[in-house]
C-alpha positions as CSV (number, residue, x, y, z in Angstrom):
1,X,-11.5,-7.3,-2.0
2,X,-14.9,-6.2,-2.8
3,X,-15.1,-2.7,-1.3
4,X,-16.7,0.9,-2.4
5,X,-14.5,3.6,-3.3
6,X,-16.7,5.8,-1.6
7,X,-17.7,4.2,1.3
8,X,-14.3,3.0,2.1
9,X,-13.7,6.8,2.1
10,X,-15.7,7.1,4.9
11,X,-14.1,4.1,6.8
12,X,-10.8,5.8,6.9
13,X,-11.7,9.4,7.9
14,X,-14.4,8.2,10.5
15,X,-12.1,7.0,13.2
16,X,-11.3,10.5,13.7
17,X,-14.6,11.9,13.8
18,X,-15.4,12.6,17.6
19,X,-18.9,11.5,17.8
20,X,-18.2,8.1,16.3
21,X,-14.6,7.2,17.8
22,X,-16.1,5.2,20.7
23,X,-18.0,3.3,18.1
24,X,-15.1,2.9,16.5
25,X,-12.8,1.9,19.2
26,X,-15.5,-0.9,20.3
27,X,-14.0,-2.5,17.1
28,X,-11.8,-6.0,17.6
29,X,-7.9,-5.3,16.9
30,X,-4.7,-5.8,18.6
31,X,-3.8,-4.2,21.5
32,X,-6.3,-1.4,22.8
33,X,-9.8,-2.1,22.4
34,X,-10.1,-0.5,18.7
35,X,-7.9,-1.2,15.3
36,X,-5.7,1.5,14.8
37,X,-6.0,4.3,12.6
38,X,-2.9,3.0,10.9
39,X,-3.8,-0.5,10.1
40,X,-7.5,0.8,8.9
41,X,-5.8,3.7,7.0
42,X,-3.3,1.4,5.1
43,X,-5.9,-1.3,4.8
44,X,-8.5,1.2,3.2
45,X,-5.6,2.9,1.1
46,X,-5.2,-0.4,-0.7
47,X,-8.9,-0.9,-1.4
48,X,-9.7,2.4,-2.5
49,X,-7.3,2.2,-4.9
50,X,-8.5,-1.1,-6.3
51,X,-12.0,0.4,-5.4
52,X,-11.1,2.9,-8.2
53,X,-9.6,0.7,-10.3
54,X,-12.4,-1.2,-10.9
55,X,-14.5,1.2,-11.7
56,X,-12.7,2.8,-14.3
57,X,-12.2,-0.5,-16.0
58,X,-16.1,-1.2,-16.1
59,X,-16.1,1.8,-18.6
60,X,-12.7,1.3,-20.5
61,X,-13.9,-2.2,-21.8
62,X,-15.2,-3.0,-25.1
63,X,-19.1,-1.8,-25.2
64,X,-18.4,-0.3,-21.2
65,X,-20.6,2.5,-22.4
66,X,-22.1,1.3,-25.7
67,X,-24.1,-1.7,-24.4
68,X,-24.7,-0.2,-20.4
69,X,-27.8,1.4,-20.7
70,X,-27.0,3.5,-18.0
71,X,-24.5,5.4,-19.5
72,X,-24.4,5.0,-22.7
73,X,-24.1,8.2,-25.1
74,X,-27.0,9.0,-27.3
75,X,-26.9,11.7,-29.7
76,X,-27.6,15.7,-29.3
77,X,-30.6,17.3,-29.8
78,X,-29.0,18.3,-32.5
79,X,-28.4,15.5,-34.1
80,X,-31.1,13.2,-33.4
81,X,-32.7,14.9,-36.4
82,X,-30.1,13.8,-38.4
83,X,-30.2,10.0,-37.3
84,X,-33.8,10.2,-38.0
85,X,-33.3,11.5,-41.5
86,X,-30.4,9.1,-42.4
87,X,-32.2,5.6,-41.2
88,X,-35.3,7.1,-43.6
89,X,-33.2,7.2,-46.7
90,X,-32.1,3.7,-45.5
91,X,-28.4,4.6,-44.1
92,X,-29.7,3.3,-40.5
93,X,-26.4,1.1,-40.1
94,X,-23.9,4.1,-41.0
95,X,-26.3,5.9,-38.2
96,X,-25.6,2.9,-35.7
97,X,-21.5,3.0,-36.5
98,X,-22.1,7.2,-35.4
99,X,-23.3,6.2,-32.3
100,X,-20.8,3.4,-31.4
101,X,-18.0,5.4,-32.4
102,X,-19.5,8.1,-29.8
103,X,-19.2,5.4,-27.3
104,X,-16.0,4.1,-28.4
105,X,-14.3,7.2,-27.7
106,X,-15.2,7.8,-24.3
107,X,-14.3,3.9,-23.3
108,X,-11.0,5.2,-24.4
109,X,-10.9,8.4,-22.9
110,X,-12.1,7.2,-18.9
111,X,-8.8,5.0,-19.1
112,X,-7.1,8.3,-17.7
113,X,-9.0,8.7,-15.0
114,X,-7.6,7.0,-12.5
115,X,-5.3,9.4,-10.5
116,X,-7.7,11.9,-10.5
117,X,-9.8,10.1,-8.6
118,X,-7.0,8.8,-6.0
119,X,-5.9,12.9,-5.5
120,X,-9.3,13.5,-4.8
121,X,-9.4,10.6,-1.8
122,X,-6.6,12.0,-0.2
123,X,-7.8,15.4,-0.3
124,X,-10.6,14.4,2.3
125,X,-11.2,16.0,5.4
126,X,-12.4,14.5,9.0
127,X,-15.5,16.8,8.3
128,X,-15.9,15.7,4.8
129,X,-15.9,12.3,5.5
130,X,-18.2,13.0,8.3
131,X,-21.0,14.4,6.2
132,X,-20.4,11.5,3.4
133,X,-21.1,8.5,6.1
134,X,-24.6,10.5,7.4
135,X,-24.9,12.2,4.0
136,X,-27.7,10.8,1.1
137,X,-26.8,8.2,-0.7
138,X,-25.0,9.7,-3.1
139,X,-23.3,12.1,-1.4
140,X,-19.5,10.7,-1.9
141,X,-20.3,10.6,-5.4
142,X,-21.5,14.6,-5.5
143,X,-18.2,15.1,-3.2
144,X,-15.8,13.5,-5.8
145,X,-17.7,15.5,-8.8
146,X,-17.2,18.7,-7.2
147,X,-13.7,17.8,-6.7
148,X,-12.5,16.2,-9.7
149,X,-15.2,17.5,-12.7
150,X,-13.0,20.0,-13.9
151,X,-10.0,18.2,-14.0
152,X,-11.2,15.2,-15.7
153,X,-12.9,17.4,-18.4
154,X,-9.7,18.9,-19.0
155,X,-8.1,15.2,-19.0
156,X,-10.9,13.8,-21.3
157,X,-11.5,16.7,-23.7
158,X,-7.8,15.9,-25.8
159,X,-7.9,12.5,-25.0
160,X,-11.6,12.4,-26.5
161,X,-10.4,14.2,-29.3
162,X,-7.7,12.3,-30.3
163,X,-9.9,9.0,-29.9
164,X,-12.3,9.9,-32.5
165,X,-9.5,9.6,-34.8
166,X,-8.3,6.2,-33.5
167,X,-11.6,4.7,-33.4
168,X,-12.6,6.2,-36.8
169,X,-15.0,8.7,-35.2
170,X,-14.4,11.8,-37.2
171,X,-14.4,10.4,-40.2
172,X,-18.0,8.3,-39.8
173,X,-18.9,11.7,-38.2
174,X,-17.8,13.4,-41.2
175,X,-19.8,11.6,-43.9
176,X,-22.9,11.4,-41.6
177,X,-22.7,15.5,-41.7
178,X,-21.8,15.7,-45.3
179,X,-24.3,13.5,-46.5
180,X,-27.3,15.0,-44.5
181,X,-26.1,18.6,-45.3
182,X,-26.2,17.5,-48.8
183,X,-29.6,16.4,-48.2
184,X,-32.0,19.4,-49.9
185,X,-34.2,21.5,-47.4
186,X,-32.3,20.4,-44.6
187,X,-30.5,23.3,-42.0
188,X,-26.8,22.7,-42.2
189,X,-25.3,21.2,-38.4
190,X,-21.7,21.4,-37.5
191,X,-21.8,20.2,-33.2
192,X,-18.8,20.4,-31.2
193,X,-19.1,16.3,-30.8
194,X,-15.8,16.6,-28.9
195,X,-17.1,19.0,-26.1
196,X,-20.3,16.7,-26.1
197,X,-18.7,13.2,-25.6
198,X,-16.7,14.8,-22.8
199,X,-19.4,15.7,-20.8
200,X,-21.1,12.6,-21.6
201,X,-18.3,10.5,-20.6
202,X,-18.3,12.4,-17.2
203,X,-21.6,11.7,-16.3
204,X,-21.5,7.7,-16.8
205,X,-18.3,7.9,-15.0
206,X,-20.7,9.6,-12.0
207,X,-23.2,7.2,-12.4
208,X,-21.6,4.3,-12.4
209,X,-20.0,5.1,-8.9
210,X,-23.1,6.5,-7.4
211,X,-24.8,3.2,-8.3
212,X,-22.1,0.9,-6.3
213,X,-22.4,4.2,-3.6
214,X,-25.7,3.4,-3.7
215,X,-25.5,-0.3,-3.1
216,X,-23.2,-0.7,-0.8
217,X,-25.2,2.0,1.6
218,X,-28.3,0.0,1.1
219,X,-27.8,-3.3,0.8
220,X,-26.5,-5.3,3.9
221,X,-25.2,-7.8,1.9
222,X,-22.9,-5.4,-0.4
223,X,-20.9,-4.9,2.7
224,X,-18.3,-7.8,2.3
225,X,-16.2,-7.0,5.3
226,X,-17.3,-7.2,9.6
227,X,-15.6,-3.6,9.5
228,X,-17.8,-2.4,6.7
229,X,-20.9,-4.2,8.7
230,X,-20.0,-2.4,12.1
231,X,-19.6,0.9,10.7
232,X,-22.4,1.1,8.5
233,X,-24.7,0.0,10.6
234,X,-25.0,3.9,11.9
235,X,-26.4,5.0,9.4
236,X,-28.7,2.2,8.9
């Protein structure tokens, strides 16, 4: 089932949104004129949580953020000084390993993501979901972040921290700072890399949703089912 976490939000919350429940009930099912709030919850349930599923995964693979332009995780302000300086004393490939190991981390850290993201769903209101359906399109993404930002930080920030020993971050990240503070003329740096990759990791983890939010909102043909059709044809 190809649905949209968000979206599919919307689907279950809007049958009991006053305005739009005789769209709704115009809808084929069994019995009265309209599918029951039951079947669509339990139906929608399902997706969302393969909805979520997938998105997490797109970020947890090999390269998820390395090789996605989108999101992948550049270096500081801070730092970029120091790549500079590294690949012109010809140490551009231990740069390049500082940067995947960056990206390495947070691939390991959005693995934990996951029921965040399904407390946040349930927590939706009939008024929430309202303004999400005739919001912009990004507005169930910009619900979710104010809902679950904090709590994934907190999630990531260890997780993040103990990944850069797993994948070998510290320690690349540790000669890349020795050797360029070793460098003469140069201002010693020391960043918090940790707090940095976390909020990094948050915001591909945003933008990766809001893209398929995105999608599925404007593009007819990302709605794969003749309830997702129906429904978001309102907004249209």
């Amino acid at each position: 089932m190809k649905k949209n976490l968000f979206l599919l939000c919307c689907l279950f919350i809007l049958t009991s949104c006053d305005e739009l429940q005789n769209v709704v009930n115009t809808l084929p099912g069994s019995g009265t004129p309209g599918i029951s709030d039951a079947m669509i919850g339990n139906g929608l349930r399902e997706a969302l949580d393969f909805g979520i599923d997938k998105q997490v995964k797109k970020l947890t693979m090999t390269d998820g953020f390395y090789k996605n332009e989108l999101v992948k995780i550049l270096l500081p302000q801070e730092l970029q000084k120091v790549d500079q300086t590294l690949r012109s004393i010809g140490l551009g490939s231990l740069a390049d390993e500082g940067i995947k190991a960056l990206n390495r981390a947070a691939e390991d850290a959005v693995k934990t993501a996951t029921p965040i993201f399904v407390n946040a769903v349930k927590e939706i209101t009939f008024n929430d979901a309202k303004n999400i359906l005739l919001g912009p399109d990004n507005s169930a993404t910009q619900y979710l972040q104010g809902k679950t930002n904090q709590a994934l930080y907190n999630q990531f920030n260890p997780v993040i921290q103990q990944s850069f020993g797993k994948v070998g971050a510290d320690q690349i990240w540790t000669t890349i700072i020795t050797k360029y503070n070793s460098i003469p003329m140069m201002a010693d740096v020391n960043p918090d890399l940790t707090d940095y990759v976390t909020q990094e990791a948050l915001k591909g983890v945003y933008k990766m949703i809001s893209v398929e939010e995105k999608n599925i909102r404007t593009k007819v043909s990302s709605r794969t089912t003749n309830l997702l059709q129906q429904v978001f044809a309102l907004q249209d």
